[in-house]
ZAMARGU-4260 file (C-alpha; in steps of 0.2 Angstrom, whole numbers, plus 5000, padded with zeros to 4 digits):
<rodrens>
0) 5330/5695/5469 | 5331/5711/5456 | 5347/5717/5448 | 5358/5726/5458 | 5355/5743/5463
5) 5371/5754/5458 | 5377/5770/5467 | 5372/5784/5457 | 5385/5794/5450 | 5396/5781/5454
10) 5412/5779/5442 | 5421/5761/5444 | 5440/5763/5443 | 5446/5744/5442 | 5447/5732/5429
15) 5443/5715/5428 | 5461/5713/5421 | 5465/5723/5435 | 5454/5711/5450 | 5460/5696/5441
20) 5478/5701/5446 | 5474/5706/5462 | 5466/5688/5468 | 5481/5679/5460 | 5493/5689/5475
25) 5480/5688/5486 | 5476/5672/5485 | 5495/5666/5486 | 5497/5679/5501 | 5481/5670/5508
30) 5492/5652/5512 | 5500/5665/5529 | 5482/5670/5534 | 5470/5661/5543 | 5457/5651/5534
35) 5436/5652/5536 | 5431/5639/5548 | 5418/5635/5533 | 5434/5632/5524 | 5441/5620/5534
40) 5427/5609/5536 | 5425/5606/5519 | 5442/5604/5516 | 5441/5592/5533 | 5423/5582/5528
45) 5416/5587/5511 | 5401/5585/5519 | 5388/5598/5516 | 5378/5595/5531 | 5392/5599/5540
50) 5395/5613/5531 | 5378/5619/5529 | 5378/5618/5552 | 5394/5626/5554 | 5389/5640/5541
55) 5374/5644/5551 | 5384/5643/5568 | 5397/5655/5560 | 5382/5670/5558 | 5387/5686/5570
60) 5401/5673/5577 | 5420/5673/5576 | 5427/5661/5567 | 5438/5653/5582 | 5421/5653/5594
65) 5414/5644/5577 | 5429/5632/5576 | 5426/5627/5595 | 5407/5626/5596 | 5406/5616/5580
70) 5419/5603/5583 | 5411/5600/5601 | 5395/5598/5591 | 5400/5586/5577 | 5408/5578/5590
75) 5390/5572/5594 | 5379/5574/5579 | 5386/5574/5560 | 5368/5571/5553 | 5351/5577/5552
80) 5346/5560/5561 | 5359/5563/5575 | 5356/5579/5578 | 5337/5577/5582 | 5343/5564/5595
85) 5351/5579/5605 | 5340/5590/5616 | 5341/5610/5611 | 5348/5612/5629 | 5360/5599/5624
90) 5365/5608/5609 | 5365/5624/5617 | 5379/5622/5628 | 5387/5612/5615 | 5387/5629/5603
95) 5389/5641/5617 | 5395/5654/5615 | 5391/5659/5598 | 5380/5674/5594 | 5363/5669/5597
100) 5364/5651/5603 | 5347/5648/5611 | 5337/5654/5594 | 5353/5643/5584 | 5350/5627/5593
105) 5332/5630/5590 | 5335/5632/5572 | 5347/5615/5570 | 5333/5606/5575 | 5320/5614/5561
110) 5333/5611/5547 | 5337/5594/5554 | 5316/5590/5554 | 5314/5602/5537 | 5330/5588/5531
115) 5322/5573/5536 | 5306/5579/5528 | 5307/5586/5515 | 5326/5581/5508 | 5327/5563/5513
120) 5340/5569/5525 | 5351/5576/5513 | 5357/5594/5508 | 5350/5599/5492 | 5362/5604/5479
125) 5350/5619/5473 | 5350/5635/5479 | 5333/5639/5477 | 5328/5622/5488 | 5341/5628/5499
130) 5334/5648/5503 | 5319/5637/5508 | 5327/5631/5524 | 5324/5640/5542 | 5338/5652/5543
135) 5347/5651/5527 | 5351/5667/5516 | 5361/5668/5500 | 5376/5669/5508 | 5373/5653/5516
140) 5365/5646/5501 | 5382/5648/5490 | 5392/5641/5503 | 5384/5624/5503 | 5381/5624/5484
145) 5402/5629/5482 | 5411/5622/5496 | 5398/5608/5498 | 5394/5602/5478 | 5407/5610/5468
150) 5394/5620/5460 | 5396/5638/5452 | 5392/5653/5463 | 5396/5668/5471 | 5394/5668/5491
155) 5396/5687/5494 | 5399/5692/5515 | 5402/5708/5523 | 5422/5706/5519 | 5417/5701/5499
160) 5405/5716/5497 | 5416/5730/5507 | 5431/5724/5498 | 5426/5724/5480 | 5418/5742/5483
165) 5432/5747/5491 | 5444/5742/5478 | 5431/5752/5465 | 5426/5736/5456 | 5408/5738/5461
170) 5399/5750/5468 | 5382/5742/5477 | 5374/5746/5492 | 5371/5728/5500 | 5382/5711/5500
175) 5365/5705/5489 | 5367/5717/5476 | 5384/5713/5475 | 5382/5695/5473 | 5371/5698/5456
180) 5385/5714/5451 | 5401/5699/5452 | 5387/5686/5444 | 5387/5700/5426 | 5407/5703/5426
185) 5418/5693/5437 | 5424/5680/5428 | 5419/5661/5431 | 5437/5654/5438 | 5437/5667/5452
190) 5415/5665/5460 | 5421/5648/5472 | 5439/5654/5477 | 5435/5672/5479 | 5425/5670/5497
195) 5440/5662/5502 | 5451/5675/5497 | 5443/5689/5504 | 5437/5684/5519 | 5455/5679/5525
200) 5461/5696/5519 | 5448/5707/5527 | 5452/5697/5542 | 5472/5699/5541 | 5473/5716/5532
205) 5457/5725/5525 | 5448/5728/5541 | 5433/5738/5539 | 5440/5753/5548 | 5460/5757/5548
210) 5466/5744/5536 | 5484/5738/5535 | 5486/5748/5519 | 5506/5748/5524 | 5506/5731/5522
215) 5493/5724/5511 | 5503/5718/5495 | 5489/5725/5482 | 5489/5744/5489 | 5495/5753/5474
220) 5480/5745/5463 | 5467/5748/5478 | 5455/5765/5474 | 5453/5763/5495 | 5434/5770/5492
225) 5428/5774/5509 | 5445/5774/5520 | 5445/5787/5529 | 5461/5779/5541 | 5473/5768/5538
230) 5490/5760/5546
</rodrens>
């Protein structure tokens, strides 16, 4: 992917000394918010395949539909192996009803057979092997190779990307252009926890329209770049 692409005339207000103190409240305010479902299977299995399914179940999906369909599903299968030896109408009704659960169960069962193949039935550690699965972006791809290996990245979602522009410490059009502006400035300690963080704060607080400015703990450092409304 090229460098990221940066709003012209654009003029960034916060500082990385600035962000840095942000995430440390955030991240303590964060233990009162409800944590990723991608989260808690890692923290629950450390298993990457599990996190790698339960990533791709979580796409246009709420994370408490998410929670449901994927302990229903590793209820069955919690392998590549296993989960071939379910049926796609099988897996549909164990996924249902996450956003586009026919095409997904379809999908498990070409990275499954992609797994087996190709990986030895194991998740690879690298994220260029990993873009190469059926289904999987960069944010996906920096999921596994964080929560599921412990190795540096940045996984930027729509919460990461709207956030950091709307705190004015980038200014990028696309969540992928964000990921490459984080990879030049943020610095090294924050690129695993910060999903985390900001996920569970544009879930609780920092809605994409109407934010809980009143009662976000960080609001007087926030340049609130796009709000137009906020409670």
């Amino acid at each position: 992917m090229s460098p990221p692409i940066f709003v012209e005339g654009s003029r960034l207000t916060m500082t990385t000394e600035t962000l840095d103190r942000i995430l440390t409240v955030l991240q303590r305010e964060s233990r009162n918010w409800q944590v990723p479902i991608v989260t808690l299977v890692a923290e629950r299995s450390n298993d990457p395949f599990q996190i790698l399914v339960s990533t791709l179940l979580s796409l246009r999906t709420k994370d408490e539909t998410t929670t449901a369909a994927s302990r229903r599903l590793f209820a069955k299968a919690t392998t590549p192996e296993a989960m071939l030896s379910l049926s796609t109408e099988e897996i549909r009704v164990l996924i249902f009803p996450v956003g586009f659960y026919k095409r997904k169960a379809e999908n498990l069962h070409a990275v499954s057979r992609m797994l087996l193949d190709r990986y030895g039935g194991r998740v690879p550690a690298d994220l260029d092997e990993l873009l190469k699965i059926p289904g999987v972006g960069r944010k996906t791809a920096n999921l596994v190779v964080t929560l599921g290996f412990g190795k540096p990245g940045i996984c930027v979602d729509t919460h990461v990307h709207r956030i950091t522009n709307r705190f004015g410490y980038v200014r990028t059009r696309t969540p992928g252009e964000t990921e490459f502006a984080l990879r030049a400035k943020l610095p090294p300690a924050w690129w695993i926890p910060i999903n985390d963080i900001l996920v569970a704060f544009g879930q609780s607080l920092c809605h994409p329209t109407s934010p809980w400015c009143s009662r976000c703990p960080v609001e007087t450092d926030c340049e609130k770049t796009g709000v137009t409304r906020s409670r």
